[in-house]
PAMARBA-647984 format. One record per residue: x, y, z of N, C-alpha, C in turn; residue in three letters. Coordinates in pm, whole numbers, m for minus. Atoms other than C-alpha are relative to their C-alpha. Layout:
BEGIN
+--------+--------+--------+--------+--------+--------+--------+--------+--------+------+
!    npx !    npy !    npz !   capx !   capy !   capz !    cpx !    cpy !    cpz ! rest !
+--------+--------+--------+--------+--------+--------+--------+--------+--------+------+
!      X !      Y !      Z !      X !      Y !      Z !      X !      Y !      Z !  ALA !
...
+--------+--------+--------+--------+--------+--------+--------+--------+--------+------+
This chain:
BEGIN
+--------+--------+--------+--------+--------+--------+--------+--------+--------+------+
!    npx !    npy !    npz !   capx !   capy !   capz !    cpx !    cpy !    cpz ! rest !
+--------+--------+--------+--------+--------+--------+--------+--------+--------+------+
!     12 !    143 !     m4 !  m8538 !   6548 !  m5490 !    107 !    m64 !    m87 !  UNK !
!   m121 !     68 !    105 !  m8291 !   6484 !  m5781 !    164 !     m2 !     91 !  UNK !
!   m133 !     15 !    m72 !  m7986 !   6585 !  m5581 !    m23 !    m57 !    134 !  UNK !
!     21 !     82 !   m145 !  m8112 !   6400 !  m5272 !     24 !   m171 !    m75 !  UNK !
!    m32 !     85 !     60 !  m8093 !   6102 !  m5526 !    155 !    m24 !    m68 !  UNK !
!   m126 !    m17 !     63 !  m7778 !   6191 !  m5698 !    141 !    m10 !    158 !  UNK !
!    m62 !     32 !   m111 !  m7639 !   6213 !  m5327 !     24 !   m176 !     51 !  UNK !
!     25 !     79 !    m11 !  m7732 !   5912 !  m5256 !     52 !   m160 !   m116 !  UNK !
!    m70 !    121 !     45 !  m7566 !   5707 !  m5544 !    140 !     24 !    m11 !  UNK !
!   m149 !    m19 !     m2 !  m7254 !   5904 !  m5497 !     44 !    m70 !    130 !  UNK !
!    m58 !     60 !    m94 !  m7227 !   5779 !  m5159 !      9 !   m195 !      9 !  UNK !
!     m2 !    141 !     m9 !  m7322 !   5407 !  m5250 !    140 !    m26 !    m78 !  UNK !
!    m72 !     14 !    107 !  m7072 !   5449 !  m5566 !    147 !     23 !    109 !  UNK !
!   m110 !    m61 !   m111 !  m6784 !   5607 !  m5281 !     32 !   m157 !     57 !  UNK !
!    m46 !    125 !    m77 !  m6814 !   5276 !  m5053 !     m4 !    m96 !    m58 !  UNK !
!    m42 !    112 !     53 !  m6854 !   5038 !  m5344 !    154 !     45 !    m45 !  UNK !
!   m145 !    m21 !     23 !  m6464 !   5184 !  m5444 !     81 !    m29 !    111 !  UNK !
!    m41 !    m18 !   m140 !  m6381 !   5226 !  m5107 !     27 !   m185 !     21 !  UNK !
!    m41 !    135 !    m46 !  m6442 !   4822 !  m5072 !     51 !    m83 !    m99 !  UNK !
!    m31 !     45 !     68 !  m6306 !   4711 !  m5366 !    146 !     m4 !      8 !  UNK !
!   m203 !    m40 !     12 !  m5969 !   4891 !  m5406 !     58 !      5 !    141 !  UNK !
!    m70 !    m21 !    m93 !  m5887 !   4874 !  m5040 !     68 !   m127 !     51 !  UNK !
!    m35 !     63 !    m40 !  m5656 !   4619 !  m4947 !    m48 !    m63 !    117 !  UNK !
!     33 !     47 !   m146 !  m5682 !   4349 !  m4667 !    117 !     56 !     61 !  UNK !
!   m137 !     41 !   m144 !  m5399 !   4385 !  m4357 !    m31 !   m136 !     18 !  UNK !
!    m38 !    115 !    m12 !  m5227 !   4118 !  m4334 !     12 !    m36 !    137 !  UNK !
!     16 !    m19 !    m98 !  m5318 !   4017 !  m3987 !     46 !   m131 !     61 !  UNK !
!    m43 !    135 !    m10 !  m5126 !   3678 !  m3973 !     13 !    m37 !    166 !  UNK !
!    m17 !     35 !   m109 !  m5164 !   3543 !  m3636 !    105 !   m154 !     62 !  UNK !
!    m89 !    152 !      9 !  m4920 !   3238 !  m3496 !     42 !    m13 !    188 !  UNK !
!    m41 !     63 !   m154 !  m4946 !   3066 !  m3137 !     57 !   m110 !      3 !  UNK !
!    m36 !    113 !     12 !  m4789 !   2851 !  m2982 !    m85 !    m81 !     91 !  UNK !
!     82 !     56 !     m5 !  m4973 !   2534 !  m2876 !     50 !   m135 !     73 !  UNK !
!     35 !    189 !    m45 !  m4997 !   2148 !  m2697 !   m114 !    m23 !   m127 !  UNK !
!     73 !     75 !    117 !  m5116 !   1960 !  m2988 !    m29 !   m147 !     90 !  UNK !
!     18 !    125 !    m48 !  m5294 !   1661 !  m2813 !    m82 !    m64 !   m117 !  UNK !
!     75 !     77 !    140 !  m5422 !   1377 !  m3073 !      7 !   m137 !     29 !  UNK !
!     66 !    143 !      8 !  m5623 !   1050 !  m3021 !    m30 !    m54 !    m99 !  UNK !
!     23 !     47 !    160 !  m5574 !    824 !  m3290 !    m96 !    m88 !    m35 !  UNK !
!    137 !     85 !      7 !  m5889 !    600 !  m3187 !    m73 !     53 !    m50 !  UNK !
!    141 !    m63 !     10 !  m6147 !    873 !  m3146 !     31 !    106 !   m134 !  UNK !
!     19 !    m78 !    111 !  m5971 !   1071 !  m3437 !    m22 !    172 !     65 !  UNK !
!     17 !    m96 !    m44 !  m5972 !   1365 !  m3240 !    167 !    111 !    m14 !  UNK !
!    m82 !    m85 !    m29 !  m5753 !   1666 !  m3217 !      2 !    128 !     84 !  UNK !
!     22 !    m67 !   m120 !  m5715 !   1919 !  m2916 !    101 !    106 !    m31 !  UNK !
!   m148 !   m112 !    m29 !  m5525 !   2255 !  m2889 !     m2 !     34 !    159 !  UNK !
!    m24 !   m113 !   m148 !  m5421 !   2476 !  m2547 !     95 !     75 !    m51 !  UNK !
!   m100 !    m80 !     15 !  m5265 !   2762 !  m2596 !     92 !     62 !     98 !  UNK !
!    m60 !    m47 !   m111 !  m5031 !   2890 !  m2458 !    m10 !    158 !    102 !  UNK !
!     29 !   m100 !   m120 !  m5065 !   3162 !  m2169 !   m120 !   m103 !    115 !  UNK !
!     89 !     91 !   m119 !  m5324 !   2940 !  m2032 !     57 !    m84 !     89 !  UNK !
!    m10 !     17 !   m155 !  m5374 !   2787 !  m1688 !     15 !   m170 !    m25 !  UNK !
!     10 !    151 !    m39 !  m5235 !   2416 !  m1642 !     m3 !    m56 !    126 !  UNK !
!    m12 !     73 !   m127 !  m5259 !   2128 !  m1429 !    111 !   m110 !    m61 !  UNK !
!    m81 !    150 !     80 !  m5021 !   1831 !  m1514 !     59 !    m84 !    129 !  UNK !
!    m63 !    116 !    m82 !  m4868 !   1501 !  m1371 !    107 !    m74 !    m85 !  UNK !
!   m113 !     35 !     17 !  m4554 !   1357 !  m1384 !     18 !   m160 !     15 !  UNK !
!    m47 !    168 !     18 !  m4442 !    981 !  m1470 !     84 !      5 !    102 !  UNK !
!   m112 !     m5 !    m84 !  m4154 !   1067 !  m1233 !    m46 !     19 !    138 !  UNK !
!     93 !    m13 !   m105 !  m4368 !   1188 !   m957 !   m153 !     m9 !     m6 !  UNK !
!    107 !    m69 !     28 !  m4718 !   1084 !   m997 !   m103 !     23 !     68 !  UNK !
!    148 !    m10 !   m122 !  m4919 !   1137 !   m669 !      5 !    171 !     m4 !  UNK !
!     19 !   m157 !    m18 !  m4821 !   1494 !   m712 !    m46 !    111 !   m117 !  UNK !
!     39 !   m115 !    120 !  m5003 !   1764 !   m948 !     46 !    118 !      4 !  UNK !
!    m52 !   m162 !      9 !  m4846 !   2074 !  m1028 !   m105 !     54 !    m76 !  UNK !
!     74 !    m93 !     96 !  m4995 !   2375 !  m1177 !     48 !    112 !    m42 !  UNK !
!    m80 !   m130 !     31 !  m4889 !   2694 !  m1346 !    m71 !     60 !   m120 !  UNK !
!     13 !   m120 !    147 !  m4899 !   2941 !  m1639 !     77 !    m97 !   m129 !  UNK !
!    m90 !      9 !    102 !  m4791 !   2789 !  m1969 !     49 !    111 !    m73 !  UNK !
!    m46 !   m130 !     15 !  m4540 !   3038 !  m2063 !     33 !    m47 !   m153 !  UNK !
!    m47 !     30 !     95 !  m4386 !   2850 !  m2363 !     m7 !   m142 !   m108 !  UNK !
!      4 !    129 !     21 !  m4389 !   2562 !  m2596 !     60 !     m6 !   m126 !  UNK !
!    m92 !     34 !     82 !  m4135 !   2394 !  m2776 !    m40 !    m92 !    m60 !  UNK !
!     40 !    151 !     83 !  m4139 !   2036 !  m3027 !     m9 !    m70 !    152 !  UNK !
!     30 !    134 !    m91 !  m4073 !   1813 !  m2717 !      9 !     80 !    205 !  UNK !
!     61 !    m12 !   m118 !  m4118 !   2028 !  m2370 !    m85 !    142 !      7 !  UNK !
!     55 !   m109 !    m43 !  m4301 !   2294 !  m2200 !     67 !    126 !    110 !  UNK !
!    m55 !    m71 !   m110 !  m4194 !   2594 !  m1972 !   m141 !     61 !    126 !  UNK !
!    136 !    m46 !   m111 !  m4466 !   2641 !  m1678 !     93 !     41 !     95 !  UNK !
!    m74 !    m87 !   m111 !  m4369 !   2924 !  m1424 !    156 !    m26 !      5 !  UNK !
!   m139 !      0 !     m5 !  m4001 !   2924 !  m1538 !     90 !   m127 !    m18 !  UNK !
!    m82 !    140 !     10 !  m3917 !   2557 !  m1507 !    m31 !   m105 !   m140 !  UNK !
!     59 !     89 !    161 !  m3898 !   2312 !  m1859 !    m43 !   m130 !     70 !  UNK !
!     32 !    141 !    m21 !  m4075 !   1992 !  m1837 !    m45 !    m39 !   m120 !  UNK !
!     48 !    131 !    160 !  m4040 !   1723 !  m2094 !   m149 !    m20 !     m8 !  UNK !
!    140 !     56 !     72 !  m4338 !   1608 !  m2267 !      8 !   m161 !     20 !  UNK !
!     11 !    141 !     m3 !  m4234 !   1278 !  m2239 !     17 !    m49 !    156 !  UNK !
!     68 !      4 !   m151 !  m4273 !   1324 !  m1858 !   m103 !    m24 !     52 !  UNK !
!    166 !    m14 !    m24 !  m4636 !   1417 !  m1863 !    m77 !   m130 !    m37 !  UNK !
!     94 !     80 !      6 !  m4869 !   1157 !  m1765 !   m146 !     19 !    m47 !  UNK !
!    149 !    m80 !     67 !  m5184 !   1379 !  m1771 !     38 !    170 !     m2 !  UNK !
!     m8 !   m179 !      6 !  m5204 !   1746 !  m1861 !   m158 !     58 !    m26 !  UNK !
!    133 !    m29 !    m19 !  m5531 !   1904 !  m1771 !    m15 !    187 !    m72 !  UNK !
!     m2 !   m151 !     12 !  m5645 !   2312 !  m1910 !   m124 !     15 !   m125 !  UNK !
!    112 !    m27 !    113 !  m5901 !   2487 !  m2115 !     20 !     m5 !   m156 !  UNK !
!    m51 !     26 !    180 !  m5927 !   2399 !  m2501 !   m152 !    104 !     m2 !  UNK !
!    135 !   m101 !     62 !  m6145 !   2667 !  m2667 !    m79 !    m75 !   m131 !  UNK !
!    100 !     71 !     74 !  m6457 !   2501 !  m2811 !   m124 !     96 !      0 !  UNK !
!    112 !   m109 !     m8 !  m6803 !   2650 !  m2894 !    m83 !    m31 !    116 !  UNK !
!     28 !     m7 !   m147 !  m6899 !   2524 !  m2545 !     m6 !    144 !     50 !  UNK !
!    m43 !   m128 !    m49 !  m6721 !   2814 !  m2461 !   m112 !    121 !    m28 !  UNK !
!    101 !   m130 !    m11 !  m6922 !   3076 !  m2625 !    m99 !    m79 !     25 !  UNK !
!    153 !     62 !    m10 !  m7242 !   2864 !  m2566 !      3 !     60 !    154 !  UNK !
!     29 !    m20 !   m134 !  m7178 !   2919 !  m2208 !     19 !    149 !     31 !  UNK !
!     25 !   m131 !    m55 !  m7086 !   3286 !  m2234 !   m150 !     46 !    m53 !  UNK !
!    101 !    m58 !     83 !  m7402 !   3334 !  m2433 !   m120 !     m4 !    139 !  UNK !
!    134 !     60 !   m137 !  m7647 !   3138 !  m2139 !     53 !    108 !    123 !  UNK !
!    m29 !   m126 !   m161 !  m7440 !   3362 !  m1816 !    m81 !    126 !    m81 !  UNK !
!     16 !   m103 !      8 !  m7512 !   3695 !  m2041 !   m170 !    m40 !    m15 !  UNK !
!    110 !     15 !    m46 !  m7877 !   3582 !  m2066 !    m47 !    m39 !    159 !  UNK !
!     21 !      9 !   m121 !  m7936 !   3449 !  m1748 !     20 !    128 !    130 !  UNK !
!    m66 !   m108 !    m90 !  m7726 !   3752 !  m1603 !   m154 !    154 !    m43 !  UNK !
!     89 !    m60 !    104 !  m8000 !   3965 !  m1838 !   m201 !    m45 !     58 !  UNK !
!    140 !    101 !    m30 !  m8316 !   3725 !  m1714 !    m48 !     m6 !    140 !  UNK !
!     30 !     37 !   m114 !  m8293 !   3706 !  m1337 !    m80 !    172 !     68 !  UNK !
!     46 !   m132 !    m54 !  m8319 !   4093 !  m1260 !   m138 !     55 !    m29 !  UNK !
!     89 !    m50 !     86 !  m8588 !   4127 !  m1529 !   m129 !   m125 !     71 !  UNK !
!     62 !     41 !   m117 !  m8752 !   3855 !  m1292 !    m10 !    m15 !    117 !  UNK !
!     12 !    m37 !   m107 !  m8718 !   3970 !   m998 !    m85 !    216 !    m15 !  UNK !
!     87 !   m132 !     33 !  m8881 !   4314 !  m1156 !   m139 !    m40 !     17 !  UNK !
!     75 !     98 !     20 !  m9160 !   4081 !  m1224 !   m128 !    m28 !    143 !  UNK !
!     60 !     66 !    m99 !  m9231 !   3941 !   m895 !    m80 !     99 !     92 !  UNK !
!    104 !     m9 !    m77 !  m9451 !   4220 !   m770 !   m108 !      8 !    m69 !  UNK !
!    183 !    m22 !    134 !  m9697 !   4241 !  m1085 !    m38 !   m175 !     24 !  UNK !
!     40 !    130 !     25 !  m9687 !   3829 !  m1073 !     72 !    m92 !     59 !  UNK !
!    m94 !     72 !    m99 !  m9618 !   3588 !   m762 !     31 !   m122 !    m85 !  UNK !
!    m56 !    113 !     85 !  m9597 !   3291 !  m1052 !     68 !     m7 !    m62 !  UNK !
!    m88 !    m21 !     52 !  m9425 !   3433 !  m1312 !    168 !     20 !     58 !  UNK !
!   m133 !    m83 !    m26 !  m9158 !   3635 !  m1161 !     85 !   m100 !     75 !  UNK !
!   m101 !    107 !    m12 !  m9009 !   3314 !   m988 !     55 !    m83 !    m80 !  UNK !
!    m13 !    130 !    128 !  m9004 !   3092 !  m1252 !    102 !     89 !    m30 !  UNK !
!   m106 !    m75 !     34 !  m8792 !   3385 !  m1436 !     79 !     m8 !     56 !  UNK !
!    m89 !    m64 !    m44 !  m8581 !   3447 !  m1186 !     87 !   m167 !     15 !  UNK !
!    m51 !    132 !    m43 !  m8522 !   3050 !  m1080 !     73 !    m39 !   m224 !  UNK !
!    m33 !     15 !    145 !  m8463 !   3017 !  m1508 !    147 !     86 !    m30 !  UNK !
!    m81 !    m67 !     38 !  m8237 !   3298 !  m1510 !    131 !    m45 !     80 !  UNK !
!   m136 !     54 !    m69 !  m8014 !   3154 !  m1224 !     89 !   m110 !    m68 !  UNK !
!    m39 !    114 !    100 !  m7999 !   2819 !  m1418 !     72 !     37 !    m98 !  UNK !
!    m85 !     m7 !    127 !  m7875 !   2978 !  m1745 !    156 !     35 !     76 !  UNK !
!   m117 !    m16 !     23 !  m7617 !   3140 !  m1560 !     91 !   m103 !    121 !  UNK !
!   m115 !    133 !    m68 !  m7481 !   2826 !  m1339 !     34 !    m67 !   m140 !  UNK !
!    m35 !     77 !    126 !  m7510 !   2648 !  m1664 !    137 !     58 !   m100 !  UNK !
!   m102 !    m65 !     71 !  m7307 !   2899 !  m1857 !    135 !     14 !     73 !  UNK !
!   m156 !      3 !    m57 !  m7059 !   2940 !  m1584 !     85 !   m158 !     22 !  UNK !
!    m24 !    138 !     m7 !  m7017 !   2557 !  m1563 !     84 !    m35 !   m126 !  UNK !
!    m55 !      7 !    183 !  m6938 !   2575 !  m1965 !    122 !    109 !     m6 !  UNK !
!    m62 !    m65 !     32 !  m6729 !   2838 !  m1940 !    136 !    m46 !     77 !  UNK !
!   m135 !     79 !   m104 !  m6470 !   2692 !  m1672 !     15 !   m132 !    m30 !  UNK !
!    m35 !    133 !     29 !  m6485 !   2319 !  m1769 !    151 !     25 !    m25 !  UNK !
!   m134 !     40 !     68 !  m6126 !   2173 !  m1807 !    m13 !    m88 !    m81 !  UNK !
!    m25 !    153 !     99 !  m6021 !   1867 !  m2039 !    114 !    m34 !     24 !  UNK !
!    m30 !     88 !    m34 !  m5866 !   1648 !  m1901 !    119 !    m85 !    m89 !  UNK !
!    m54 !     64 !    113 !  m5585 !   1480 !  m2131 !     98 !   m132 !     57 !  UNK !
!    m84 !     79 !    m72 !  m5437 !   1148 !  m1971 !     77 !   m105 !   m135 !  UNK !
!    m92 !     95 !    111 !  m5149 !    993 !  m2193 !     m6 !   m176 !      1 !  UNK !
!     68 !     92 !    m15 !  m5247 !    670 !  m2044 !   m134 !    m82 !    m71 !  UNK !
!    115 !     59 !     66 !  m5579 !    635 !  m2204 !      4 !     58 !   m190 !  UNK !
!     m6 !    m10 !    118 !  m5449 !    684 !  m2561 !     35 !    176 !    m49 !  UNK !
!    m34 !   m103 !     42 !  m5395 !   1048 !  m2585 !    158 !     27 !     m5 !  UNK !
!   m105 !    m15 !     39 !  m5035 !   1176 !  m2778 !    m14 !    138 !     24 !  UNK !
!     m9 !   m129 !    m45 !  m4868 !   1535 !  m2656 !    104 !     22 !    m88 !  UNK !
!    m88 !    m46 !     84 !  m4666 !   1739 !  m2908 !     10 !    178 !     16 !  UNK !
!     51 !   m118 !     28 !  m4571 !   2086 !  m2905 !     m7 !     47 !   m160 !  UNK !
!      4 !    m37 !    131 !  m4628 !   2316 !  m3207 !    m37 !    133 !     m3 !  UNK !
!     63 !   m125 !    m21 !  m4775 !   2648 !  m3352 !   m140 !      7 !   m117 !  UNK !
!     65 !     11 !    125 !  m5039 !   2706 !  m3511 !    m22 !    164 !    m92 !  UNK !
!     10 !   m146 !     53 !  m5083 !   3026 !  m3733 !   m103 !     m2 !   m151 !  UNK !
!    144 !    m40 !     82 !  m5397 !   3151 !  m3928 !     13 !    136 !    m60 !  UNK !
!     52 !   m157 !     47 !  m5487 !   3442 !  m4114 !   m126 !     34 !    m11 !  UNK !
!    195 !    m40 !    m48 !  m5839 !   3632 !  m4002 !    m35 !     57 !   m167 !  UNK !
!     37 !    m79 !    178 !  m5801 !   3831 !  m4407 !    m41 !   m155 !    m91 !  UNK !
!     m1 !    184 !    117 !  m5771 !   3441 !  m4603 !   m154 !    m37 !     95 !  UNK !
!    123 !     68 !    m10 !  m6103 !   3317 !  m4368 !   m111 !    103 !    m41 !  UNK !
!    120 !    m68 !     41 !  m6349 !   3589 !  m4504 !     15 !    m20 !   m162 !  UNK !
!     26 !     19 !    124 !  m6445 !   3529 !  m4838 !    m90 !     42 !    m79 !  UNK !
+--------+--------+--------+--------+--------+--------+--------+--------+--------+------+
């Protein structure tokens, strides 16, 4: 019993060293970004880049393009190879990562989790097991609804487009 104890504070004593003296990695991350910013609502918006746009042109604006943002500079963008000013873009539409986002992957992986487990259901209980299953569909339209939303950014109704980068470190936010 003593060396089952003595084991036992060598290994706590091991991983309190272990987390002390071990350095972070420096895991500095740095994208680049559309900085959109409404100076009414006080808001601020990212998109990063690789993501999926839509945009419109002051120069042409019955027509919407769409593409890959490949790049982003201070004053344009490069979508599928070609640059387009910033001071072109009328509206620029694409996903901004918000906790929407996981909210809605959270509701699909329940719902995805909920429907089968009511449809198991429905021969022990013709009341239950619909309800479940009609509940479980809901979470995951809901979640897939949250998870695809765009935003919308029309320069027209007060929104400013800038490029930029932003860069974080994941070691500096744990504390």
């Amino acid at each position: 019993m003593k060396t089952l104890q003595n084991i036992i504070v060598l290994v706590f004593l091991f991983f309190a060293i272990i987390s002390v003296a071990q350095p972070l990695i420096d895991d500095t991350k740095t994208y680049e970004v559309l900085v959109f910013e409404h100076v009414e609502k006080e808001q601020t918006k990212f998109i990063r880049s690789g993501g999926h746009l839509k945009y419109r042109l002051y120069s042409n604006p019955k027509m919407v393009y769409k593409g890959t943002l490949q790049k982003v500079t201070g004053t344009s963008i490069f979508v599928e190879g070609a640059e387009i000013k910033l001071k072109d873009c009328s509206m620029i539409a694409g996903r901004v990562r918000t906790s929407r986002e996981i909210t809605g992957g959270i509701m699909l992986g329940m719902g995805t989790a909920l429907a089968p487990f009511g449809a198991a259901i429905i021969s022990l209980n013709n009341i239950v097991g619909p309800s479940i299953v009609v509940g479980g569909a809901a979470l995951i339209g809901t979640g897939i609804h949250l998870i695809t939303k765009k935003k919308y950014f029309k320069m027209t109704k007060g929104w400013t487009v800038h490029g930029g980068k932003l860069t974080f470190s994941r070691a500096q936010l744990v504390d």
